[in-house]
N, C-alpha and C positions, 0 to 999 in steps of 0.2 A: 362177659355176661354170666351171670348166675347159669343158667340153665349147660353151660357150657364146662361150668366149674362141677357140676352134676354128670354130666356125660363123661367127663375126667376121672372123677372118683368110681362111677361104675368099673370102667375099663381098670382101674386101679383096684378094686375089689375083686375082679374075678382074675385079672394078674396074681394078684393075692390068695387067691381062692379063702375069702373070706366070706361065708355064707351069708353070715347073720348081715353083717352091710349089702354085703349083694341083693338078698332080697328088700329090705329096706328100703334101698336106692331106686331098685327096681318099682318097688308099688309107687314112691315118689313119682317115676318117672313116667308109671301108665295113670296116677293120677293130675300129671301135668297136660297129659296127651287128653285125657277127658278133657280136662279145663276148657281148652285149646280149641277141640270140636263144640261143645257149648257157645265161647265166647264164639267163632267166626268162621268155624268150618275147619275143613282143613289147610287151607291160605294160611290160619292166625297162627303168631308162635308168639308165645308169651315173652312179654316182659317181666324184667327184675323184680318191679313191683307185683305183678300177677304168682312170678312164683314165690314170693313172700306170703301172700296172701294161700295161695293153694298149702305150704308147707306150714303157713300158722293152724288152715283147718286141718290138717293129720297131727298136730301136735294137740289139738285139742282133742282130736278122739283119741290120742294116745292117753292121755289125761284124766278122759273117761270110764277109758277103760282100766286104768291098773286102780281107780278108784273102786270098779265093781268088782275086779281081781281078787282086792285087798277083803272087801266086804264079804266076797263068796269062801276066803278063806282057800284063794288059789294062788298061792306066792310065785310057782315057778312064773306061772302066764303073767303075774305083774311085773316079774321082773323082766320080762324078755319083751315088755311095753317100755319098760322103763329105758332099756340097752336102746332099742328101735327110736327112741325120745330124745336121746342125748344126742342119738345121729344126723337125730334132723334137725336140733337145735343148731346145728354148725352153718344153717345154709339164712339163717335169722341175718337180720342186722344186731349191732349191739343192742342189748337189751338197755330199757332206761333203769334207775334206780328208784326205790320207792320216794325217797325228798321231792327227785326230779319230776315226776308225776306230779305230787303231792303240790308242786311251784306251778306248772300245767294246769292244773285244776284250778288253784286260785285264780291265775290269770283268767281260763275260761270264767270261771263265775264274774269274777269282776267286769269281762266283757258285754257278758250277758245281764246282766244286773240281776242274776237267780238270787232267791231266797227262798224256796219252797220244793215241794218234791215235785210240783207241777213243772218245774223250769228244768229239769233233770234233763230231757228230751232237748233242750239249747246248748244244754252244755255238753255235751255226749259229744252233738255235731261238729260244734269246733273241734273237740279234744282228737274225733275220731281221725282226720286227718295228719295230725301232727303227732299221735300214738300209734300208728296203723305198724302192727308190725313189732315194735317196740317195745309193748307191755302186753300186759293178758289182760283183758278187758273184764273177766271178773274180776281182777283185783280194781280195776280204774274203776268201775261201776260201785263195785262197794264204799269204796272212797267218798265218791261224790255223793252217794245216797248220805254217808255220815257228817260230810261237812253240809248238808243240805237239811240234816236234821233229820233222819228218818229214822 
């Protein structure tokens, strides 16, 4: 299990006395423990899929943030979003390629007979299942907005 391959690399971190993953790992792991009381109390332990999904959102406010980093003209703190980004990216499944998307999205449109921005909302649906994880859903969203004519 994921979450187990996570509690490995901790104990490996601090074997290591490696900070910057230690803490990383760490916030990972008190934001899986959120998750966790949200979804079902303390009974629930997440699945593979749930910590995909919890590690997709910390990569997105990583993302966020070394954007306003960048903006504020604060190199060091975007880069220390950046080192913290590439750590969690290890626990992703393989990332798709942009063609691969790109073949995805046709299928969905063709399923859904879109031709408009109004159908944007069909096609997402389908796609979101079979991307979950996978890609970064600005880039799939902007995609679809252009083959859609926007």
């Amino acid at each position: 299990m994921l979450k187990d391959t996570i509690q490995n690399d901790l104990k490996n971190a601090m074997l290591a006395k490696d900070e910057s993953k230690l803490s990383t790992i760490r916030m990972l792991k008190s934001a899986l423990q959120y998750f966790e009381i949200q979804k079902g109390g303390a009974g629930y332990t997440a699945t593979d899929e749930d910590v995909v999904e919890v590690v997709g959102r910390e990569i997105k406010k990583r993302k966020e943030s070394i954007e306003l980093y960048e903006k504020g003209n604060r190199q060091e703190l975007a880069d220390k979003e950046k080192e913290e980004l590439e750590m969690l990216s290890v626990y992703l499944p393989e990332q798709l390629s942009e063609d691969e998307i790109r073949s995805l999205i046709d299928e969905a449109i063709s399923a859904t007979g879109a031709s408009q921005m109004s159908h944007m909302g069909k096609v997402m649906g389908i796609l979101s299942s079979k991307i979950k994880g996978k890609a970064d859903g600005g880039m799939v969203s902007s995609i679809v907005r252009e083959k859609l004519g926007a």
